[in-house]
N, C-alpha and C positions, 0 to 999 in steps of 0.2 A: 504494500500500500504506500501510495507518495504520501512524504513528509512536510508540509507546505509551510511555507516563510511567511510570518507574520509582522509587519509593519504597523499596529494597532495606532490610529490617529486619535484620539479622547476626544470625546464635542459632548454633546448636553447628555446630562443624566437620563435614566428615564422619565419618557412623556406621559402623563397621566391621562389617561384613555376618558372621556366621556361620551354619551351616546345620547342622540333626540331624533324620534321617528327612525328610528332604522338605520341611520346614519354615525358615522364615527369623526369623533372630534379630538382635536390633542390639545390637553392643557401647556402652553408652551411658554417659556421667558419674553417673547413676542404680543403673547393674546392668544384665543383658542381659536384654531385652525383647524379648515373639517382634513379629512386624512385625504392622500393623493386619490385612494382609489378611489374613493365614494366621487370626486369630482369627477375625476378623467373617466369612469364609469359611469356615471349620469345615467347617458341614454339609454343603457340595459339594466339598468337597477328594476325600472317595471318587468322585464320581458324576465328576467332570472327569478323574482320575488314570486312572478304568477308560473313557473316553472318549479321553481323549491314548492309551490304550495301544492300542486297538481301531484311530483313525485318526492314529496318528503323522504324515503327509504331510498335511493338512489341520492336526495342533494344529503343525507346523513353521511352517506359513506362515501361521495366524493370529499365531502367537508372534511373528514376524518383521515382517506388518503392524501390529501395534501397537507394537513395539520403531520404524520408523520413521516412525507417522503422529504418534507421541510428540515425533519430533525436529526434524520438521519443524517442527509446531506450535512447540515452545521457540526454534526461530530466529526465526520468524515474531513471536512475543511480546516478543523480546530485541532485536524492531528488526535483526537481522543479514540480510546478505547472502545474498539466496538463488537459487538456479539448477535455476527448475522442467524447465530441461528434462533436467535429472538423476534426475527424481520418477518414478518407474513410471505409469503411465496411471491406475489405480488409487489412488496413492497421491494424485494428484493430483486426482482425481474425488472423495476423502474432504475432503480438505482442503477444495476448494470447496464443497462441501457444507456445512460447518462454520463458514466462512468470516465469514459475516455475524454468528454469535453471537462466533464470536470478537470481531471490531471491535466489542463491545459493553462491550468489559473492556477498562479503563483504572486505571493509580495502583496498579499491582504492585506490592504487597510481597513476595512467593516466587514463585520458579521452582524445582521441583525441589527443595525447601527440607527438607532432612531434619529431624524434630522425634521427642521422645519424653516421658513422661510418667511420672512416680514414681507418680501417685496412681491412673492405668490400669491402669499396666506393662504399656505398648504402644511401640512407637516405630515410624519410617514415615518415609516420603518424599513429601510433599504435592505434585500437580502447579503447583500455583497458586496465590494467594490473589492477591486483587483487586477491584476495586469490576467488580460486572458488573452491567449495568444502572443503575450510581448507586449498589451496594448494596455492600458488603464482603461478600465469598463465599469460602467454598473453592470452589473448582473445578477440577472432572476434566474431563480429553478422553479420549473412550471411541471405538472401530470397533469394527461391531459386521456380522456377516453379517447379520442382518436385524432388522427392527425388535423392542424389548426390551417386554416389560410391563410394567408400572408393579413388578405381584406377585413379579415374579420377579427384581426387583434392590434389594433392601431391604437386603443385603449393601453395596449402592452407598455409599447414605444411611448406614451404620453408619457404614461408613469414613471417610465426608466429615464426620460429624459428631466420630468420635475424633478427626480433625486437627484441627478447630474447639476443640476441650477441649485438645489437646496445645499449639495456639498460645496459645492464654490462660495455659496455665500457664508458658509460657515467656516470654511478654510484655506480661498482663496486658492485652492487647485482647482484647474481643469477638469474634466474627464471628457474626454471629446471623441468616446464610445462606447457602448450599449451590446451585450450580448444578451437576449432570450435565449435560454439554453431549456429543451421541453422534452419529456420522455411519454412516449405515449402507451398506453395499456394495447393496441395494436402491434406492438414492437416497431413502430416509427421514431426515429431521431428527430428531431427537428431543431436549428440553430439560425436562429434570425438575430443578424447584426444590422447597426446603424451607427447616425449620428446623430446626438442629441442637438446638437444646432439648426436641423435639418426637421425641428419636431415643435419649435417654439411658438412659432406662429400656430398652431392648431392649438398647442395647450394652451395658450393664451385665448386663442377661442374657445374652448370647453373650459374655463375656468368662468369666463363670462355667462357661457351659456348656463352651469351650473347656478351664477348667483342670480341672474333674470328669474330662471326657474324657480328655485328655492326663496327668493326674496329675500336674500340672507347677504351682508358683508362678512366674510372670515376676518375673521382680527378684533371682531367687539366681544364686550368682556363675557358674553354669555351666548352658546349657540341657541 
């Protein structure tokens, strides 16, 4: 198993999580901020909500497979101790899947690194940042039932690109690229890169579109 190099950069403690209507907010040094996804996901918050409600038993157990292909992963990256024969068959058939893009990321600065942003008014929980490839990247681990399209997850790239803008403002590095890294229960790979600069003008639109809809300013003292 590779041994991965950790560069840990320290930024804000943890963000104290609050919640109104279904929605996820972060108590932040800034003001409270709704979280990236609930923005940058807006538009399919209906269509998923009337989906979980329709197959409760399928959104249970997707919930659950990404709460532990998440976990797994963050051992596996943090270098710890791991004991696959504890992994569901499944959870372990994702992992290897993923496996070889992972050992391509080395020189971690975040794990699970909460960050947020005054000039967004966003705040979130970045799975990763790291050199993948050679490159400094955010990067997400995504399971997915079956392979995703490119079209249909632009929500992704929002996301990965407001952590890209939320880490700069808190530490004045760059990151000036983004891996999606997705194992899919199909035995599909899937590895969609970019650039977060290539992404800001949409989030800037779906951040908008978010507050018109909601009638809500991020940054005042109560969501």
């Amino acid at each position: 198993m590779k041994k991965f190099n950790h560069k840990f950069i320290l930024l804000e403690n943890e963000l104290k999580e609050v919640s109104q209507n279904g929605s996820r907010f972060y108590e932040t040094p800034g003001g409270i901020f709704p979280s990236v996804t609930t923005v940058v996901g807006w538009e399919k918050q209906l269509f998923f909500s009337e989906w979980r409600r329709k197959n409760p038993e399928e959104s249970k157990r997707v919930t659950a497979r990404g709460t532990k292909f998440h976990s797994i992963i963050e051992s596996y990256i943090k270098n710890e101790e791991m004991d696959f024969d504890a992994f569901s068959s499944n959870h372990k058939f994702l992992f290897n899947i993923l496996k070889p893009e992972l050992d391509k990321i080395d020189n971690i600065t975040a794990i699970e690194t909460p960050l947020w942003s005054k000039t967004l008014g966003l705040a979130g929980r970045t799975d990763c940042i790291a050199e993948y490839d050679g490159k400094l990247s955010i990067i997400d681990f995504k399971a997915s039932t079956k392979e995703k399209r490119k079209q249909d997850i632009e929500n992704y790239f929002l996301q990965a690109s407001a952590y890209a803008l939320m880490f700069q403002e808190r530490t004045n590095i760059i990151v000036d690229n983004f891996a999606i890294l997705i194992a899919c229960e199909d035995g599909i790979k899937q590895v969609f890169e970019g650039k977060p600069i290539n992404y800001v003008k949409k989030l800037k639109e779906a951040i908008l579109k978010y507050r018109n809809n909601r009638n809500e300013i991020p940054g005042t003292e109560n969501p």
